[in-house]
C-alpha positions in Angstrom: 100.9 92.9 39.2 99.9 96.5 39.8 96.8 98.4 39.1 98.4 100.2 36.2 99.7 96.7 34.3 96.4 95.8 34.6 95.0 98.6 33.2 97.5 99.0 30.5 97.1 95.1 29.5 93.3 95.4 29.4 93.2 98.7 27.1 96.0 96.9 25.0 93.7 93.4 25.0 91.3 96.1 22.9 93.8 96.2 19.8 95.3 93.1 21.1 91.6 91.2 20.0 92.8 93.1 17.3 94.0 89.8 15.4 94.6 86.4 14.7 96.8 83.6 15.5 100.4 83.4 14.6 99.3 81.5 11.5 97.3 84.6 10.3 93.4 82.7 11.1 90.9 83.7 13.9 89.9 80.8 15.7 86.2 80.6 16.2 84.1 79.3 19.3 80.7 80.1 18.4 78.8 80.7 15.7 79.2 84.1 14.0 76.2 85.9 12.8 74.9 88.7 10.3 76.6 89.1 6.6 79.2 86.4 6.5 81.4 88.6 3.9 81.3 91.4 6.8 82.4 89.4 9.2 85.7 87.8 7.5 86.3 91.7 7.1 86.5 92.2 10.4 88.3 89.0 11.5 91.1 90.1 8.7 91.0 93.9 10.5 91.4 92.0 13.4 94.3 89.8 12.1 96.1 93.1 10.7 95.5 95.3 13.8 97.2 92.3 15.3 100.4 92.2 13.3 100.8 96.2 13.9 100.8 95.5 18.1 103.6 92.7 17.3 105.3 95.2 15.2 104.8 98.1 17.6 103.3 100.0 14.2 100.4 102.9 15.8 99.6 103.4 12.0 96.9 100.9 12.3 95.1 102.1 15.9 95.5 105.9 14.4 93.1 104.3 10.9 91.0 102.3 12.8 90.0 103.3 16.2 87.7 105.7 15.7 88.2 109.7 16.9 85.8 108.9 19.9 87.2 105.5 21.0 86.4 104.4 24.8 88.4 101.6 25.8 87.5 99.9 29.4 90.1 98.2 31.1 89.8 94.8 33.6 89.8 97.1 36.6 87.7 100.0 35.2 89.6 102.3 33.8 89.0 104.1 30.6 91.3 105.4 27.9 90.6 106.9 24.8 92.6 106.9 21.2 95.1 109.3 21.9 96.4 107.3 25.3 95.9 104.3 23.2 98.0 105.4 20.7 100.8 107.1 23.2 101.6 104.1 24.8 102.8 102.0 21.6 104.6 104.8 20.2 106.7 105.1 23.0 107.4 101.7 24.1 106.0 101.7 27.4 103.8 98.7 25.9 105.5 95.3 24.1 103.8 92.6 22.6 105.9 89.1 22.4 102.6 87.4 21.2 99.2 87.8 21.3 97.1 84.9 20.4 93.9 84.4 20.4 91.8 81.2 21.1 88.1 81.8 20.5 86.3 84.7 18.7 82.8 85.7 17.5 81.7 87.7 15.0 78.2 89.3 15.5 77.4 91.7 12.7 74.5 93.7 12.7 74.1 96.1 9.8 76.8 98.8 10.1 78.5 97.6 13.5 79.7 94.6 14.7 80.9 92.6 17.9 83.8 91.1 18.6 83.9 88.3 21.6 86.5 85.8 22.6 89.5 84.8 24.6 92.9 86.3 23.8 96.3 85.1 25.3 99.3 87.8 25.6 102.7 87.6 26.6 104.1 91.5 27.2 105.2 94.5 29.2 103.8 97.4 30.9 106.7 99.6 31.5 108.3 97.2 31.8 106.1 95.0 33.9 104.7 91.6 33.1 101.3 91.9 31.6 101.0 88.2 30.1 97.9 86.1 30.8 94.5 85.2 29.3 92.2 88.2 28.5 88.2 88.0 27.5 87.4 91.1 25.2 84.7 92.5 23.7 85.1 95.2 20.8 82.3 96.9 19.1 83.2 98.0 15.5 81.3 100.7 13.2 81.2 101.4 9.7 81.4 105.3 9.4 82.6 106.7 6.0 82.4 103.5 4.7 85.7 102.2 6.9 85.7 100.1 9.7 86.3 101.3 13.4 86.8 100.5 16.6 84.2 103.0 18.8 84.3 100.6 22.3 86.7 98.1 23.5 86.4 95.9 27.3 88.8 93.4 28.6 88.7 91.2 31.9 92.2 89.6 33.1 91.2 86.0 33.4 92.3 84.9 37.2 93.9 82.2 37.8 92.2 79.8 40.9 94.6 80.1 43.7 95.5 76.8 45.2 96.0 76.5 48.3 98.8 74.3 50.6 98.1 72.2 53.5 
């Protein structure tokens, strides 16, 4: 996998957190915190933002990520909305699935944190980007709508076994 599938994947893994399970729920693995009616908001802007990146819809990243979004891929580097935004629109990035199998909700007044493992299956121009992801998003409430400001994803590695 090159540096640039890596990047890509890892500032796609910041929408990609963006939602649920095929069956439209957000697993949890830990306990989520703050306003309990806040957080189910952002677990269901997480399971539309979802839907869009299997859809290859932009519409959603253009509402929510915010004007000033940094997102931080596995091997460091940054994009902001506009790149985000440029590489669904033109196909260079396609989701097959995006899954995810634990998430936390931390809310804390007018922002809250997202946590958890996602697993993709997708391409990078053309590239193979699939594997297991950790994220953390950080949403705001500005205007009174929800936003992703910050995203950060680390590819999971696989231990290499070795032959004797």
């Amino acid at each position: 996998m090159t540096f640039r599938s890596v990047m890509v994947a890892s500032m796609l893994c910041f929408v990609l957190a963006a939602s649920a399970v095929a069956q439209g729920t957000m697993p949890q693995s830990g306990k989520d915190s703050g306003d309990p009616k806040v957080a189910q908001q952002i677990r269901d802007l997480e399971t539309k933002g979802r839907e869009a990146l299997l859809k290859a819809d932009s519409s959603w990243a253009q509402q929510h990520l915010a004007n000033d979004f940094m997102g931080i891929s596995g091997r460091g580097v940054a994009s902001d909305k506009q790149t985000s935004i440029a590489n669904r629109q033109s196909g260079k990035l396609k989701y097959d699935s995006l899954n995810w199998s634990e998430m936390t909700v931390r809310v804390l007044g007018d922002a809250a944190i997202v946590s958890g493992k996602v697993n993709l299956k997708g391409t990078f121009e053309g590239r193979d980007i699939s594997g297991d992801y950790m994220v953390t998003r950080v949403w705001a409430k500005r205007g009174g709508q929800w936003q992703i400001v910050s995203s950060q994803s680390t590819r999971i590695e696989q231990p290499q076994t070795s032959s004797r």
